[in-house]
C-alpha atoms as one frame of an Amber mdcrd trajectory, in Angstrom:
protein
 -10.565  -6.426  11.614 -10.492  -4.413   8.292  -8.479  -1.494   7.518  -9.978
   1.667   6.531 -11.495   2.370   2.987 -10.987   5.489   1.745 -11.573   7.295
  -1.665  -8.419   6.952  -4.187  -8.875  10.970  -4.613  -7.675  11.002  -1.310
  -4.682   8.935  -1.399  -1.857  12.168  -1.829  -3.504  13.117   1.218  -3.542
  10.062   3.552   0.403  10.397   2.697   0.901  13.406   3.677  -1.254  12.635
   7.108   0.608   9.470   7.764   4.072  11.682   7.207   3.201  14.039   9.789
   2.341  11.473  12.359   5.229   9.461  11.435   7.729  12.697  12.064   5.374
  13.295  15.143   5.858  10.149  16.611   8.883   8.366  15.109  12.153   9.790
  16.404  14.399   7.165  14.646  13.346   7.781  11.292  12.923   4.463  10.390
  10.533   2.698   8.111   7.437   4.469   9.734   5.112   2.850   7.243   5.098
   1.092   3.709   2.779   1.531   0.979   1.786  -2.420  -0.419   0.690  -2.143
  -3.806  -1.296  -5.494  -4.851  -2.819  -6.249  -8.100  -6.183  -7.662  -7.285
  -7.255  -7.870 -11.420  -7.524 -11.978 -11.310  -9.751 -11.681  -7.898 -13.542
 -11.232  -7.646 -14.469  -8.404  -5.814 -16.873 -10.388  -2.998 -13.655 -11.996
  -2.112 -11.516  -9.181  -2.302 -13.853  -7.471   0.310 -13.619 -10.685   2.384
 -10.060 -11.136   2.058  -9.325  -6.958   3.302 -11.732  -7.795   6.270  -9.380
 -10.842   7.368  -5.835  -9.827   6.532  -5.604  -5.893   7.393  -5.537  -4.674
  10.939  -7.882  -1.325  11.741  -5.036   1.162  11.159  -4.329   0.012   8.023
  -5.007   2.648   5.062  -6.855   1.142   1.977  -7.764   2.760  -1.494  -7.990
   1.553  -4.791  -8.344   2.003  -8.530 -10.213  -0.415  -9.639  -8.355  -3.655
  -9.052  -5.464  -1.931  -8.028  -5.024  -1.685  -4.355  -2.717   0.466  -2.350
  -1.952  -0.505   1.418  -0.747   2.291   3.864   0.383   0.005   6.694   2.001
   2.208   9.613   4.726   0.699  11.689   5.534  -1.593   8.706   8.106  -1.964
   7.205   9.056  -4.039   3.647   9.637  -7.220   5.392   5.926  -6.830   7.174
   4.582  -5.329   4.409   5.504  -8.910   2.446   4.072 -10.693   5.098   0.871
  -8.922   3.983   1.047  -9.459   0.603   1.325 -13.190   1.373  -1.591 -13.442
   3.562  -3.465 -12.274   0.388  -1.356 -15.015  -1.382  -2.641 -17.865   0.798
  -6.321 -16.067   0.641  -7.015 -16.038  -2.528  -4.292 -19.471  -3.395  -3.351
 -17.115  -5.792   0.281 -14.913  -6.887  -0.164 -11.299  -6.255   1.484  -8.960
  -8.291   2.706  -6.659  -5.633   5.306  -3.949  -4.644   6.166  -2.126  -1.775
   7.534   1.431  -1.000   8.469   2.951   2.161   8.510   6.532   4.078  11.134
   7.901   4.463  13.515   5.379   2.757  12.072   5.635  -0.957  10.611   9.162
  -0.619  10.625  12.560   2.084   7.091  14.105   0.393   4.250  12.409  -0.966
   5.005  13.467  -4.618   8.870  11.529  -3.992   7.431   8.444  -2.734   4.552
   8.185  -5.627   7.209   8.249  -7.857   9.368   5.723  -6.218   6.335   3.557
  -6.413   5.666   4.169  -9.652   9.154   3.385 -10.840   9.518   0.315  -8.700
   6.404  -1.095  -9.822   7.498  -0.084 -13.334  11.149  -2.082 -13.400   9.358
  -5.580 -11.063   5.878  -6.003 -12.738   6.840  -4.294 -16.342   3.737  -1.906
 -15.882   2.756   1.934 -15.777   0.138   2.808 -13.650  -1.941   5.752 -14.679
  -3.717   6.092 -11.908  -0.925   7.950  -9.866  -0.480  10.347 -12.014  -2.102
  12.356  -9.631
């Protein structure tokens, strides 16, 4: 089962949906759900498609920027969220630049946890990503 594509315009959004129903649903506060950031740049795309159709579960969130995929995974947290990223791993026999973030540890509003993101991916893969600079 593959999780659900949506446009990358519409990623601010999907955060802010998944926040409400997180709050809604999730008295504990705990890791409701984890973004999974995975750089797919070594991958061909037919196998990319293949791979999101195997690993992800239905409610899983997908959009991208070109190669660079962004996983909302409710109920996840890091630990599951790296369990993820290596089923992508043993996919594609292949290292996956990845990082994850998660609400409402790294961030209370979808502006706070793009920029955790952002910085985390910054200081463990050494890179700036443009594209959320939304």
């Amino acid at each position: 089962m593959a999780g659900v594509h949506f446009a990358y315009n519409n990623f601010p959004s999907l955060l802010q949906l998944n926040m409400g129903i997180a709050d809604r649903l999730d008295d504990n506060r705990a890791e409701s759900f984890t973004i999974l950031y995975c750089n797919f740049q070594k991958v061909e795309d037919t196998l990319i498609i293949e791979s999101l159709e195997k690993v992800l579960r239905g409610s899983d969130v997908v959009v991208n920027s070109d190669k660079e995929y962004f996983f909302i995974l409710p109920y996840t947290d890091k630990y599951g969220a790296t369990i993820v990223k290596n089923m992508f791993e043993e996919f594609f026999d292949l290292y996956i630049p990845a990082y994850e973030a998660s609400y409402p540890l790294n961030g209370e509003t979808p502006e706070e946890l793009l920029q955790s993101l952002q910085a985390g991916i910054k200081k463990r893969l050494n890179t700036y990503l443009e594209c959320l600079d939304f």
